[in-house]
N, CA, C and O atoms as a GROMACS GRO file, in nm:
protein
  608
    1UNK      N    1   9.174   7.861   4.133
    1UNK     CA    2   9.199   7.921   4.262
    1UNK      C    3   9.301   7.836   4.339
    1UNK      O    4   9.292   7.714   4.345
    2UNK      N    5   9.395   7.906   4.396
    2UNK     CA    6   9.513   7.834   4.472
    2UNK      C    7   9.472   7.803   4.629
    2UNK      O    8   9.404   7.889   4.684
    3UNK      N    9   9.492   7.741   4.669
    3UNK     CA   10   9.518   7.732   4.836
    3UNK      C   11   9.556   7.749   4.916
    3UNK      O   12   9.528   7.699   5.025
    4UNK      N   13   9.689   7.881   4.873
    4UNK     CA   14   9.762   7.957   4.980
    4UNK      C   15   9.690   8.046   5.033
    4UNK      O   16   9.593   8.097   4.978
    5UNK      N   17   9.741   8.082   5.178
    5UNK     CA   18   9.685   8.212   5.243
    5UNK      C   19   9.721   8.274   5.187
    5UNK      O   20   9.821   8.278   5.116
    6UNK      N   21   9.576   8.390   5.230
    6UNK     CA   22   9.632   8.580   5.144
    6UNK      C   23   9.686   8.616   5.268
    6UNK      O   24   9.664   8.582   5.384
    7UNK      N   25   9.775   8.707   5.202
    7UNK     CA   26   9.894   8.797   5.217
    7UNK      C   27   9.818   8.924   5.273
    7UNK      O   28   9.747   9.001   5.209
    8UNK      N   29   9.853   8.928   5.419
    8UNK     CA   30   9.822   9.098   5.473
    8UNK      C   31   9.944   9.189   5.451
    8UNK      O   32  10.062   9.156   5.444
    9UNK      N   33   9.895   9.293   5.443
    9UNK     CA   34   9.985   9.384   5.361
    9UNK      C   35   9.959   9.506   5.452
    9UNK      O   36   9.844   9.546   5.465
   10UNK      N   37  10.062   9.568   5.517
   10UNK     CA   38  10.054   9.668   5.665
   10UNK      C   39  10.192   9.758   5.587
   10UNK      O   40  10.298   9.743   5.527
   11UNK      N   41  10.098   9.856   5.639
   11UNK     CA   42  10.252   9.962   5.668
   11UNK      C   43  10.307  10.032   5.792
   11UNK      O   44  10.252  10.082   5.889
   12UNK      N   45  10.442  10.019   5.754
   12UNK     CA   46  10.487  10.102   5.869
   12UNK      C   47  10.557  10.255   5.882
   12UNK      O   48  10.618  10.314   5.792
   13UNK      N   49  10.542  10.283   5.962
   13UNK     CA   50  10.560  10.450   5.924
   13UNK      C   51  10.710  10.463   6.049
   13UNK      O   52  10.720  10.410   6.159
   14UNK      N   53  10.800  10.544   5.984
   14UNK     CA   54  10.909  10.529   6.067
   14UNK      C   55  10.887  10.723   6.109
   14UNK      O   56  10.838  10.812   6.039
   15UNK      N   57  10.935  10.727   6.222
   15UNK     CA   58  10.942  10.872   6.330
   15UNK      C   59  11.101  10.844   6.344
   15UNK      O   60  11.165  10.739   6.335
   16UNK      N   61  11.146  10.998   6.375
   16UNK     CA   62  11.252  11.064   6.414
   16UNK      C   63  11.231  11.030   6.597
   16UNK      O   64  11.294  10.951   6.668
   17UNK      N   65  11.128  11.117   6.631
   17UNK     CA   66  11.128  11.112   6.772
   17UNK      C   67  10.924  11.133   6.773
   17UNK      O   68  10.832  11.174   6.702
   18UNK      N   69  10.955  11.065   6.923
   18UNK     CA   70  10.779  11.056   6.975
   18UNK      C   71  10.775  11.115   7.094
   18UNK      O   72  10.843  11.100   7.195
   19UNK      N   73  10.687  11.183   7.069
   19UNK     CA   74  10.632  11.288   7.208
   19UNK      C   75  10.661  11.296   7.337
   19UNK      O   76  10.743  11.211   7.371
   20UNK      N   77  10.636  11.346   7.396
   20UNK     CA   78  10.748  11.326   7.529
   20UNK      C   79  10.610  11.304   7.609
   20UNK      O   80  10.505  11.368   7.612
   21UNK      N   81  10.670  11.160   7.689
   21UNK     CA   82  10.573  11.155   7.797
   21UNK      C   83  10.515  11.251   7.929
   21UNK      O   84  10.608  11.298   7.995
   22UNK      N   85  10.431  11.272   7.959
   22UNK     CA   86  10.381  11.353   8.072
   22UNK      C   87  10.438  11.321   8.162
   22UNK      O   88  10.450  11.205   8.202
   23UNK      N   89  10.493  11.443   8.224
   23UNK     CA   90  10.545  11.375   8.359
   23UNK      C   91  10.408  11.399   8.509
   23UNK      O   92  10.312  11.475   8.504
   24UNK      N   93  10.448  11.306   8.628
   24UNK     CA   94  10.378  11.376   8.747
   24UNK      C   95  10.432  11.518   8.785
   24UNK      O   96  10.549  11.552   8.768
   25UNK      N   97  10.350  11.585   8.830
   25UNK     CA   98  10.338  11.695   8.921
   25UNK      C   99  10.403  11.689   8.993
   25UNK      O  100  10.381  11.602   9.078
   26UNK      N  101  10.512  11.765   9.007
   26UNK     CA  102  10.631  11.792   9.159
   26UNK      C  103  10.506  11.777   9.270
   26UNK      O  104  10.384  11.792   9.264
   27UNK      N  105  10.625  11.728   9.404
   27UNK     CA  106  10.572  11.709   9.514
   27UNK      C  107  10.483  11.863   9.542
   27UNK      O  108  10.508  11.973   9.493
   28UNK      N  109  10.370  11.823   9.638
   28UNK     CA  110  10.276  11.943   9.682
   28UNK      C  111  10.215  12.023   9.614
   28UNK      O  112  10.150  12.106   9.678
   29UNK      N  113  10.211  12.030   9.471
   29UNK     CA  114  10.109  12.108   9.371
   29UNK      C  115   9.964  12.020   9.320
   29UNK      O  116   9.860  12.075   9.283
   30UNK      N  117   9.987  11.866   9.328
   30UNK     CA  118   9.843  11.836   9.389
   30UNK      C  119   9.896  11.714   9.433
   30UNK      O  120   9.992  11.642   9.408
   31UNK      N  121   9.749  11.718   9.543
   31UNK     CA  122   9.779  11.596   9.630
   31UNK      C  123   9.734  11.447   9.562
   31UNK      O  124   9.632  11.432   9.494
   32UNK      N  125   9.835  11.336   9.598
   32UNK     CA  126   9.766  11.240   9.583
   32UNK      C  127   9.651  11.171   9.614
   32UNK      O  128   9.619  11.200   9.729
   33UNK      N  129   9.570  11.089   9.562
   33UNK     CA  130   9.456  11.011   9.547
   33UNK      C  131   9.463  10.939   9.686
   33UNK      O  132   9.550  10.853   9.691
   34UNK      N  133   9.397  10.954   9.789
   34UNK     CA  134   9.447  10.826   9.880
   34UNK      C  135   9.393  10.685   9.869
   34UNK      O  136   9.277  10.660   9.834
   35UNK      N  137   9.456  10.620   9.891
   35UNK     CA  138   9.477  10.488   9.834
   35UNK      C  139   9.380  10.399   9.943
   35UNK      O  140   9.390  10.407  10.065
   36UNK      N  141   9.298  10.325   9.877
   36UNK     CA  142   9.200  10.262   9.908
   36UNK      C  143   9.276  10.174  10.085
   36UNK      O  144   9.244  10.162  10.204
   37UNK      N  145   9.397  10.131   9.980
   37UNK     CA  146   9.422   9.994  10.048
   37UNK      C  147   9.520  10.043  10.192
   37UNK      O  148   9.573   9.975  10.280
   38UNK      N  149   9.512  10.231  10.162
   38UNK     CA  150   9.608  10.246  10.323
   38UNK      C  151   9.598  10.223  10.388
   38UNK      O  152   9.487  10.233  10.440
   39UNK      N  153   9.738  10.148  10.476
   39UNK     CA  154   9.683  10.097  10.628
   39UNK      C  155   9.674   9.954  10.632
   39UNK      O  156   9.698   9.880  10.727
   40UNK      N  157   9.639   9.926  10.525
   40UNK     CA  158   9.587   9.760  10.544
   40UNK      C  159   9.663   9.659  10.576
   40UNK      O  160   9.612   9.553  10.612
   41UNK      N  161   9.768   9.672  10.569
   41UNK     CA  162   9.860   9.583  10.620
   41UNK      C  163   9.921   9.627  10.742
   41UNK      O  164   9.970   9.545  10.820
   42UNK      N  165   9.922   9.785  10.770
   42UNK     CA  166   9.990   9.807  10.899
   42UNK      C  167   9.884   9.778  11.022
   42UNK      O  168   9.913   9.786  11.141
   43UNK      N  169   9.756   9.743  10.969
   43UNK     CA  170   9.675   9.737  11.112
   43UNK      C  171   9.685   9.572  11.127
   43UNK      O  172   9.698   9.501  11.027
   44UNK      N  173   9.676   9.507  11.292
   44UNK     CA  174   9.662   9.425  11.284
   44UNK      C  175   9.497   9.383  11.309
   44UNK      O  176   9.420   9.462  11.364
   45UNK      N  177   9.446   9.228  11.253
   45UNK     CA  178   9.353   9.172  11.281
   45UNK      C  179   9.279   9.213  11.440
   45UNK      O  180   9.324   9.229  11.554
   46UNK      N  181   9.175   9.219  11.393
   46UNK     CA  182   9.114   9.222  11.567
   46UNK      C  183   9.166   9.109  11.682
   46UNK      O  184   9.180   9.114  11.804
   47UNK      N  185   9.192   8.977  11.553
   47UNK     CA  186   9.166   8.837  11.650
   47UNK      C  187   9.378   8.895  11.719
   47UNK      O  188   9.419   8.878  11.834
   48UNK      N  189   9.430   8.933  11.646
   48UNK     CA  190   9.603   8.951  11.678
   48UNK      C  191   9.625   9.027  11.816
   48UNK      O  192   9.734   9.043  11.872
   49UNK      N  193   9.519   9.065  11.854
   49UNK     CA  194   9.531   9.154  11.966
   49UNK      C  195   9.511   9.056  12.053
   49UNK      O  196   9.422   8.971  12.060
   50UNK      N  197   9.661   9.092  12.157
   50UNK     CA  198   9.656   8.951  12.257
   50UNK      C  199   9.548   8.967  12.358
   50UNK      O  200   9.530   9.072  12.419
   51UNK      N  201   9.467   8.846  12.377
   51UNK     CA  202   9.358   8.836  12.484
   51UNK      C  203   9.428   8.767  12.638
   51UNK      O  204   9.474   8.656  12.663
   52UNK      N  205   9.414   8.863  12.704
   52UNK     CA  206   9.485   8.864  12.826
   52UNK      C  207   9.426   8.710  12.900
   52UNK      O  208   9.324   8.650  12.866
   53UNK      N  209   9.509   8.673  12.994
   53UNK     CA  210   9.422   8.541  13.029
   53UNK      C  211   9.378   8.410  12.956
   53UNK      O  212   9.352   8.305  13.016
   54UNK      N  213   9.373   8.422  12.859
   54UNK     CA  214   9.331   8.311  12.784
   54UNK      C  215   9.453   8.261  12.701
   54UNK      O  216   9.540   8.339  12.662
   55UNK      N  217   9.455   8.122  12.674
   55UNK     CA  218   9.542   8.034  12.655
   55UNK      C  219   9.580   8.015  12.503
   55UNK      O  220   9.476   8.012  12.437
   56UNK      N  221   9.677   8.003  12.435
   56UNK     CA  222   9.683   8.006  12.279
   56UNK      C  223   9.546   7.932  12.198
   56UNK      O  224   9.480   7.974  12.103
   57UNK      N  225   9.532   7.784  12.291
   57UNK     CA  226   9.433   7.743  12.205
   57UNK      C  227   9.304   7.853  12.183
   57UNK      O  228   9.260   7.910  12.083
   58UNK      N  229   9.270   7.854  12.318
   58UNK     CA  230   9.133   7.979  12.345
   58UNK      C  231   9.142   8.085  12.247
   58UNK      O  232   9.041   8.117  12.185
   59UNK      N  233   9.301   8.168  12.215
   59UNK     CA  234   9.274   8.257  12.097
   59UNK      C  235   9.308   8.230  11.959
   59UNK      O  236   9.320   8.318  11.874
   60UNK      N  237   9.330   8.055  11.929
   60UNK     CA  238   9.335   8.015  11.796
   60UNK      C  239   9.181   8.002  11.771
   60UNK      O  240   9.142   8.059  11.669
   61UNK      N  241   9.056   7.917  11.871
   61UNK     CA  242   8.913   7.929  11.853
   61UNK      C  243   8.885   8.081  11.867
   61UNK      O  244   8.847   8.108  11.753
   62UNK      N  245   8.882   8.175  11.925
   62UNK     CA  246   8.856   8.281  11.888
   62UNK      C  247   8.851   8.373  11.755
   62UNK      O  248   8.772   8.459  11.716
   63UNK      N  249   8.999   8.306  11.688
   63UNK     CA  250   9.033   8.368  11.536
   63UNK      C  251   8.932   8.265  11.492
   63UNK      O  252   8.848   8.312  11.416
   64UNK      N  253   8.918   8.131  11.520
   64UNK     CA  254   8.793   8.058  11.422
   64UNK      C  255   8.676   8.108  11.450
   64UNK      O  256   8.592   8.055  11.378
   65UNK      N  257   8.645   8.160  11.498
   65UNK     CA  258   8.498   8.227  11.515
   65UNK      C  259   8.471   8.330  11.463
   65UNK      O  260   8.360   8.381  11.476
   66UNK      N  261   8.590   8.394  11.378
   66UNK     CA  262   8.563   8.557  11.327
   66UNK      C  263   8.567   8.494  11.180
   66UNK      O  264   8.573   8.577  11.090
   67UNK      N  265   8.563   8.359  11.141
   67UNK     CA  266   8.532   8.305  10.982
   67UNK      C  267   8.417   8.304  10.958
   67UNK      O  268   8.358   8.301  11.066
   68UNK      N  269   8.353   8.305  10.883
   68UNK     CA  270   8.205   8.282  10.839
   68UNK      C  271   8.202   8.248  10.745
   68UNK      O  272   8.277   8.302  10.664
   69UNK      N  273   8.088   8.111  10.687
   69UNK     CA  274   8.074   8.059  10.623
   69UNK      C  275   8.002   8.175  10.533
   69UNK      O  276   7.921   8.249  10.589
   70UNK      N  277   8.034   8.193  10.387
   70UNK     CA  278   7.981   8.254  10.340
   70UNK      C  279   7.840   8.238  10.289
   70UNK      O  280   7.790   8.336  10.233
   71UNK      N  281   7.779   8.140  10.300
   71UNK     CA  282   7.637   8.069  10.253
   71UNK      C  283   7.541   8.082  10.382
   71UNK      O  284   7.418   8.096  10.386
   72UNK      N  285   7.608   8.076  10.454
   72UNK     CA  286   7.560   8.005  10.620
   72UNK      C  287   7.566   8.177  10.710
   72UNK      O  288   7.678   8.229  10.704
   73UNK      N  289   7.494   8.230  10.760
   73UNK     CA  290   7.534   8.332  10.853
   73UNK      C  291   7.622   8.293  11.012
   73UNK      O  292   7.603   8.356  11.116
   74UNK      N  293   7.687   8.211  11.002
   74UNK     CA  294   7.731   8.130  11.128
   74UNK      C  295   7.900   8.091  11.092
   74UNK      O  296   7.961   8.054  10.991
   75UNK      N  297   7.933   8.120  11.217
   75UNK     CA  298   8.067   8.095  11.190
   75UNK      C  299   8.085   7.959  11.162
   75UNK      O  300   7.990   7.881  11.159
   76UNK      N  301   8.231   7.916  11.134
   76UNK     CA  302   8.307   7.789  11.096
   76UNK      C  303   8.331   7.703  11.215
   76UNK      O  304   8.312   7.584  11.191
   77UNK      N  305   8.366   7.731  11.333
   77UNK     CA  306   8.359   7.663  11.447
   77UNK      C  307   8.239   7.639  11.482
   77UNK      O  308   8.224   7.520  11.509
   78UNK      N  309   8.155   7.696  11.492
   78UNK     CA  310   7.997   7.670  11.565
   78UNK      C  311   7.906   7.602  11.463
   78UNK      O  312   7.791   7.568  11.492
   79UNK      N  313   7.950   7.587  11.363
   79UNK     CA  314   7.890   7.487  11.236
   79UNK      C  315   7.951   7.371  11.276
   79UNK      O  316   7.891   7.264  11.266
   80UNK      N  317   8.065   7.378  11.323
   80UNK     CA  318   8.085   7.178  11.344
   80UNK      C  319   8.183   7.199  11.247
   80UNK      O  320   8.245   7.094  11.231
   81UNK      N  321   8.217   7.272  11.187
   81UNK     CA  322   8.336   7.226  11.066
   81UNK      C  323   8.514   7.200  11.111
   81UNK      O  324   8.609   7.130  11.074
   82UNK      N  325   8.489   7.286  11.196
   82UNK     CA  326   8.632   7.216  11.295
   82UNK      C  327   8.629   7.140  11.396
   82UNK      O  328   8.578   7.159  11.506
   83UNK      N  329   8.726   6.992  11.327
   83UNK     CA  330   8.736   6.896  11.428
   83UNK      C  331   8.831   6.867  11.511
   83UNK      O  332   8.815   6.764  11.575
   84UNK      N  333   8.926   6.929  11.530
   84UNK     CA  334   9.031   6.960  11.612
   84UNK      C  335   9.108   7.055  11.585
   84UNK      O  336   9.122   7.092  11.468
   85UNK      N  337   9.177   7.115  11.693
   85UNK     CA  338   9.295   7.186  11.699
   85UNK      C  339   9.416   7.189  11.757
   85UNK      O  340   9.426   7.283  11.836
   86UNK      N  341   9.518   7.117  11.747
   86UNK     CA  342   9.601   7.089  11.829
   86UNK      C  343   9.747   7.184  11.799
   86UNK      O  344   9.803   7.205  11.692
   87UNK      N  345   9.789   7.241  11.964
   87UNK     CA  346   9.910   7.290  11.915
   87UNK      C  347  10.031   7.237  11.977
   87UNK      O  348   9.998   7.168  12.074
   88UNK      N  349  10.131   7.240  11.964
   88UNK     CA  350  10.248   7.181  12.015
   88UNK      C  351  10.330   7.288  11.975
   88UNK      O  352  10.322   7.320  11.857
   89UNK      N  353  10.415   7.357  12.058
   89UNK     CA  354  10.500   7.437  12.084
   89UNK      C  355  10.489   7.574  11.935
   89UNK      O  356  10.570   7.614  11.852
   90UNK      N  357  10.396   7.595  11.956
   90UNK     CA  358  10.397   7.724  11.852
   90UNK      C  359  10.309   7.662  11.668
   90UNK      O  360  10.264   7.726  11.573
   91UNK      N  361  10.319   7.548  11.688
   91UNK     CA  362  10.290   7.496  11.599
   91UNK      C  363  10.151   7.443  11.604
   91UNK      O  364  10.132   7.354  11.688
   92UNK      N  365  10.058   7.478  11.538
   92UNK     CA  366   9.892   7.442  11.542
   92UNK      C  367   9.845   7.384  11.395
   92UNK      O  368   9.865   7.435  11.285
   93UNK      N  369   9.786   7.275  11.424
   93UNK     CA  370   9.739   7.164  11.354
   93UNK      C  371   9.604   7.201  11.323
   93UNK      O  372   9.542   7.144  11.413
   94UNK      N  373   9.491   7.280  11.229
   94UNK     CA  374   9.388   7.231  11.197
   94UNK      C  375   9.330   7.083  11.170
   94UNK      O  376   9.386   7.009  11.089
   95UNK      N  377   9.235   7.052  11.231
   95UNK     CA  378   9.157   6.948  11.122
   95UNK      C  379   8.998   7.007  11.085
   95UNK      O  380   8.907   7.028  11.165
   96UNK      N  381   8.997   7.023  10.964
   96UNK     CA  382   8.874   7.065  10.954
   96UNK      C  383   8.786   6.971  10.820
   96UNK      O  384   8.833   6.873  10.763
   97UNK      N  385   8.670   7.024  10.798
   97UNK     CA  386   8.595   7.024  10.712
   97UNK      C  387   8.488   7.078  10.662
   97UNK      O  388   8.420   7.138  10.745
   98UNK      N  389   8.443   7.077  10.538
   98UNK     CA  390   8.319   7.188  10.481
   98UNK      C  391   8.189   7.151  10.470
   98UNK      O  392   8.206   7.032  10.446
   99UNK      N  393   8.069   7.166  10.471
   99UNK     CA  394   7.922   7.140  10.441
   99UNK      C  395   7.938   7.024  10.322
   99UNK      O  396   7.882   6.917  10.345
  100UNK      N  397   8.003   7.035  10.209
  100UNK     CA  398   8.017   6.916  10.128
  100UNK      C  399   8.133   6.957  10.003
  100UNK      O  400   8.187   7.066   9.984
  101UNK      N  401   8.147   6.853   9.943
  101UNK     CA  402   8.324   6.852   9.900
  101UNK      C  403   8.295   6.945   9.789
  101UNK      O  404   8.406   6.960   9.737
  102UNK      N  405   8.188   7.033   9.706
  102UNK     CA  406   8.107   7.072   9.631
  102UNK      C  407   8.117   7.237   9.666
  102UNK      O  408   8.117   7.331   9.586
  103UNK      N  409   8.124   7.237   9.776
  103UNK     CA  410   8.121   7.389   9.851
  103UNK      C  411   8.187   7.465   9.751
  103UNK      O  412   8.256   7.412   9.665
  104UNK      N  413   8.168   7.598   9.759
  104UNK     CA  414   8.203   7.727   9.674
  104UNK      C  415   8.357   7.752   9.687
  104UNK      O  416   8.439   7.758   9.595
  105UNK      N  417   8.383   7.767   9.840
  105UNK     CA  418   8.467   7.802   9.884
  105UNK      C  419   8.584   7.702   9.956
  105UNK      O  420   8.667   7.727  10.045
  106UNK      N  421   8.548   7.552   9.863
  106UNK     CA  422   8.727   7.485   9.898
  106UNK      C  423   8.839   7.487   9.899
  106UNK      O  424   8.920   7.420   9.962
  107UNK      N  425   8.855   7.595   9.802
  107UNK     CA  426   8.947   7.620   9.753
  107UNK      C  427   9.039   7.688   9.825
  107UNK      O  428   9.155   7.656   9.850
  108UNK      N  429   8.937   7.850   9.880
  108UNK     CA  430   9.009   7.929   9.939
  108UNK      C  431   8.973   7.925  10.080
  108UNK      O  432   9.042   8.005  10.142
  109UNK      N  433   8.882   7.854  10.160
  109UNK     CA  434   8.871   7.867  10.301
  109UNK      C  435   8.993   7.780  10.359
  109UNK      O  436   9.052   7.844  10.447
  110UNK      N  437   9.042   7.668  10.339
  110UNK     CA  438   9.147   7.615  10.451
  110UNK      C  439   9.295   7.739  10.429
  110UNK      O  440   9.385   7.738  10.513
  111UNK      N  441   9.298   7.823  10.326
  111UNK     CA  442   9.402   7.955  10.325
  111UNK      C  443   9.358   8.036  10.418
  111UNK      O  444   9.431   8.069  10.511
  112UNK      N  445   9.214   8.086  10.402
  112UNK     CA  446   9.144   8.210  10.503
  112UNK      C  447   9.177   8.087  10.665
  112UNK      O  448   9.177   8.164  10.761
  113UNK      N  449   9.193   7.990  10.699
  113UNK     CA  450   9.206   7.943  10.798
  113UNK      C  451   9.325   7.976  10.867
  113UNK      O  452   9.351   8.011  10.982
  114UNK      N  453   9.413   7.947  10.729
  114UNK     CA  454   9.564   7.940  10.786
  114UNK      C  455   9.629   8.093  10.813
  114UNK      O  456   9.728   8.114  10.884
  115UNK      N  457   9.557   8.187  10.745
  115UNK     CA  458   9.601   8.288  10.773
  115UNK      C  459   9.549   8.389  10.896
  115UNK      O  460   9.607   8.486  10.944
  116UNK      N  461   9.428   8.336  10.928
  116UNK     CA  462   9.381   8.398  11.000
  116UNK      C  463   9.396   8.323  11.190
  116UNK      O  464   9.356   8.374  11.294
  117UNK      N  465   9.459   8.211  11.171
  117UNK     CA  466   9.544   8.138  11.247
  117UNK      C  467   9.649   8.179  11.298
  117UNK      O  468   9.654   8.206  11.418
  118UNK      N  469   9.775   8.192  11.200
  118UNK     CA  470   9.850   8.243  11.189
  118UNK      C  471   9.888   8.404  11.225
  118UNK      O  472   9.999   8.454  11.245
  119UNK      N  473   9.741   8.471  11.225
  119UNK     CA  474   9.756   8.601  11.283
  119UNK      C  475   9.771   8.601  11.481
  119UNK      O  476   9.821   8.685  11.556
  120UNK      N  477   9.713   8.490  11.506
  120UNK     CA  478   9.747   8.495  11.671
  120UNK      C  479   9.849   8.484  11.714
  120UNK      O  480   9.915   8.385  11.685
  121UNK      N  481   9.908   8.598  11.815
  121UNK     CA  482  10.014   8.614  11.870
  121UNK      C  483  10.091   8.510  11.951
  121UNK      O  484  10.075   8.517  12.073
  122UNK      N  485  10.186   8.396  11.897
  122UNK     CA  486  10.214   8.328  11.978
  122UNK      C  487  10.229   8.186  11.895
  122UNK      O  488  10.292   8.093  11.945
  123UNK      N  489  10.159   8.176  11.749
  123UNK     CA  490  10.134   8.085  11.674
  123UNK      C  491  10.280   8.077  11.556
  123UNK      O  492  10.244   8.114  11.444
  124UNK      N  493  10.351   8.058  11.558
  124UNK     CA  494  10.459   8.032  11.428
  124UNK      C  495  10.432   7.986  11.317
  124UNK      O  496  10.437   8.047  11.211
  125UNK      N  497  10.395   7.850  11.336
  125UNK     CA  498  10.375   7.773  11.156
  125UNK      C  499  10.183   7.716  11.225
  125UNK      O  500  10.132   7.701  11.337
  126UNK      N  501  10.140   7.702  11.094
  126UNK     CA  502  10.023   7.663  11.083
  126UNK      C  503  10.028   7.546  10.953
  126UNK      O  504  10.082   7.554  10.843
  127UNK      N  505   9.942   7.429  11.019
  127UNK     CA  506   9.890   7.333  10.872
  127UNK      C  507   9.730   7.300  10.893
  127UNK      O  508   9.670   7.258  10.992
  128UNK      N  509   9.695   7.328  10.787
  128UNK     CA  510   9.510   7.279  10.791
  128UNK      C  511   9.500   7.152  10.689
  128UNK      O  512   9.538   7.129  10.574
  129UNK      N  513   9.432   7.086  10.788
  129UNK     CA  514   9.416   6.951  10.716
  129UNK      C  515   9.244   6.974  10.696
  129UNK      O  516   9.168   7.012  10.785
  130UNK      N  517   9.201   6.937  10.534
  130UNK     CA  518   9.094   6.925  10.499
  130UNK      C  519   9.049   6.753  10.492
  130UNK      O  520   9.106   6.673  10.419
  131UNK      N  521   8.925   6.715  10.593
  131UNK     CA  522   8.934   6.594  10.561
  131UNK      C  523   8.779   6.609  10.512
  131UNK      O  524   8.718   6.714  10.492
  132UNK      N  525   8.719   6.435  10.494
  132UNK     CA  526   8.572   6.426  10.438
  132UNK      C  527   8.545   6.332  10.480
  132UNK      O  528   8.455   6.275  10.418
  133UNK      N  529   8.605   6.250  10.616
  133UNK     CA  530   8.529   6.163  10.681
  133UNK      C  531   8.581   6.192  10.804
  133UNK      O  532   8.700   6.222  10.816
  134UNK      N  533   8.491   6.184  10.919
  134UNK     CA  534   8.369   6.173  10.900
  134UNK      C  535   8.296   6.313  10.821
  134UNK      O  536   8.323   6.433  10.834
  135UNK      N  537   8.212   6.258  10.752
  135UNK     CA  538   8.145   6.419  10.672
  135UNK      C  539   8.029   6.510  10.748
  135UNK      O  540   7.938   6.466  10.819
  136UNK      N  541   8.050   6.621  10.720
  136UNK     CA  542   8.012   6.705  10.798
  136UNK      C  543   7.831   6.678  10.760
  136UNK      O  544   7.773   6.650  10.654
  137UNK      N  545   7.767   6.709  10.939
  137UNK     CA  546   7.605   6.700  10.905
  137UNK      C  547   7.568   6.760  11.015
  137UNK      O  548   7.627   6.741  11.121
  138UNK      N  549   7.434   6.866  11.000
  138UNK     CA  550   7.378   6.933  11.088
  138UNK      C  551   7.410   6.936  11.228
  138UNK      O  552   7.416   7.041  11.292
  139UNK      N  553   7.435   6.787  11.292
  139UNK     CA  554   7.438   6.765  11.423
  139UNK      C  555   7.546   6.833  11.469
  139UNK      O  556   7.558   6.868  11.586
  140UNK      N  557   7.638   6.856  11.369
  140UNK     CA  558   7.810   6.880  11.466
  140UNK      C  559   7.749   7.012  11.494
  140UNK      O  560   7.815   7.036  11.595
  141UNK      N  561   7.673   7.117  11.482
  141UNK     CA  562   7.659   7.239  11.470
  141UNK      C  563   7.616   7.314  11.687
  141UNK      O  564   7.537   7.267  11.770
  142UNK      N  565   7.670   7.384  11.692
  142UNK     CA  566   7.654   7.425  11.808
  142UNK      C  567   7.508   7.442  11.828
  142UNK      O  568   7.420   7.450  11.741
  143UNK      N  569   7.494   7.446  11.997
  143UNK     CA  570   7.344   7.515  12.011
  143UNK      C  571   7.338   7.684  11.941
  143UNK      O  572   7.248   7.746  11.884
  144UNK      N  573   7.418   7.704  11.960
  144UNK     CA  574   7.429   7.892  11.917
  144UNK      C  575   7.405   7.931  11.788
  144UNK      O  576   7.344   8.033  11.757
  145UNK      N  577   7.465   7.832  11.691
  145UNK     CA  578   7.455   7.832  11.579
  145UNK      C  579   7.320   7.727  11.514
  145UNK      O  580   7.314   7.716  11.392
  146UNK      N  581   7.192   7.637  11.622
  146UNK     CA  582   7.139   7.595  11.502
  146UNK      C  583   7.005   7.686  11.603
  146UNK      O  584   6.889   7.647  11.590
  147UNK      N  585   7.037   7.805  11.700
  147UNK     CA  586   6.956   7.898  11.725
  147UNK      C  587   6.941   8.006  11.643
  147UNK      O  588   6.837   8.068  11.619
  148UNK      N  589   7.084   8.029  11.592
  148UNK     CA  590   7.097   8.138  11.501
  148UNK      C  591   7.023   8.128  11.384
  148UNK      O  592   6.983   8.225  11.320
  149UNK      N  593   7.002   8.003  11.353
  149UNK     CA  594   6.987   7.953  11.217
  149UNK      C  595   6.811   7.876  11.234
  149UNK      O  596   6.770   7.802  11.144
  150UNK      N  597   6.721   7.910  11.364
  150UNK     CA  598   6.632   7.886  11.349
  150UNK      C  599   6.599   7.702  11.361
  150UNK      O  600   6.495   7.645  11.326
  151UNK      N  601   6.691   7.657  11.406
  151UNK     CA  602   6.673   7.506  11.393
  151UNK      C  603   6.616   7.463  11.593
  151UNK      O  604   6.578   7.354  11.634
  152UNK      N  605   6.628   7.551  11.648
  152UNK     CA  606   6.565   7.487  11.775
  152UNK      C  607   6.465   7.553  11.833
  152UNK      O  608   6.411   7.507  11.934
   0.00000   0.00000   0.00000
C-alpha cells in the first residue's frame, strides 16, 4: 500500500446557456414587503429633541439616563457608573465605568454611550473614557436607583 492521497474524480458537465433568471414584478403589480427597519434612521432619538431651558450638560445626563444597564433595571447614571462629564465647546468628555471589568457588555456600552451622546443637539465630537479606579461599588448608586432596586 502506497501513501499517496486518493484521487477525487468529479465531473463536469458543460451548458450552452442557463436559464434565465426571474425577474421582479414591474412597479405596482405587487406591493413591496415593508421593511422592518423603515424610518429608523429618519426618526430622531427621543433624547435629540432639544429640551428647552436646560443646558447641554443637563441634556448630555438626560441621554445618560435613557441607558440601562442590561443586568440591572436602572439606568447608567443613577448606578454611579458615570464619573464625570465634561464639555468644552461642543466637545464632551465621558468618564465612566462598569459594575466590574468582567461585565457582559464592555465591549459595546462605552459605543452605546458615545452614540447616544452624540445624538444631543449641540454636541460635535464625543470621547468615553473607560476607567477601573476608582472601581465601581454599590455606594456610588443614587437614592432612586438603590430604591428601585429595593436596597433602602
Amino acid at each position: 500500500m502506497t501513501d499517496q492521497p486518493e484521487i477525487r474524480r468529479f465531473e463536469v458537465e458543460l451548458v450552452e446557456e442557463a436559464p434565465p433568471v426571474p425577474k421582479a414584478p414591474p412597479p405596482g403589480e405587487q406591493p413591496r414587503q415593508r421593511d422592518y427597519l423603515d424610518g429608523f434612521l429618519t426618526e430622531r432619538a427621543p433624547v435629540a429633541q432639544a429640551l428647552e431651558g436646560e443646558s447641554l450638560k443637563d441634556q448630555v445626563i438626560a441621554a445618560l439616563r435613557d441607558i440601562f444597564d442590561p443586568e440591572i433595571p436602572v439606568n447608567i447614571y443613577d448606578l454611579g457608573l458615570i464619573y464625570g462629564v465634561d464639555i468644552d465647546e461642543g466637545h464632551v468628555t465621558v468618564t465612566m465605568t462598569l459594575t466590574t471589568p468582567h461585565c457582559p457588555v464592555a465591549e459595546s456600552m462605552p459605543g452605546e454611550v458615545e452614540l447616544r451622546v452624540m445624538a444631543v443637539p449641540g454636541v460635535a465630537t464625543c470621547d468615553v473614557n473607560l476607567v477601573w479606579d476608582p472601581p465601581w461599588n454599590p455606594a456610588n448608586m443614587s437614592d432612586e436607583a438603590r430604591l428601585e432596586l429595593g436596597m433602602l
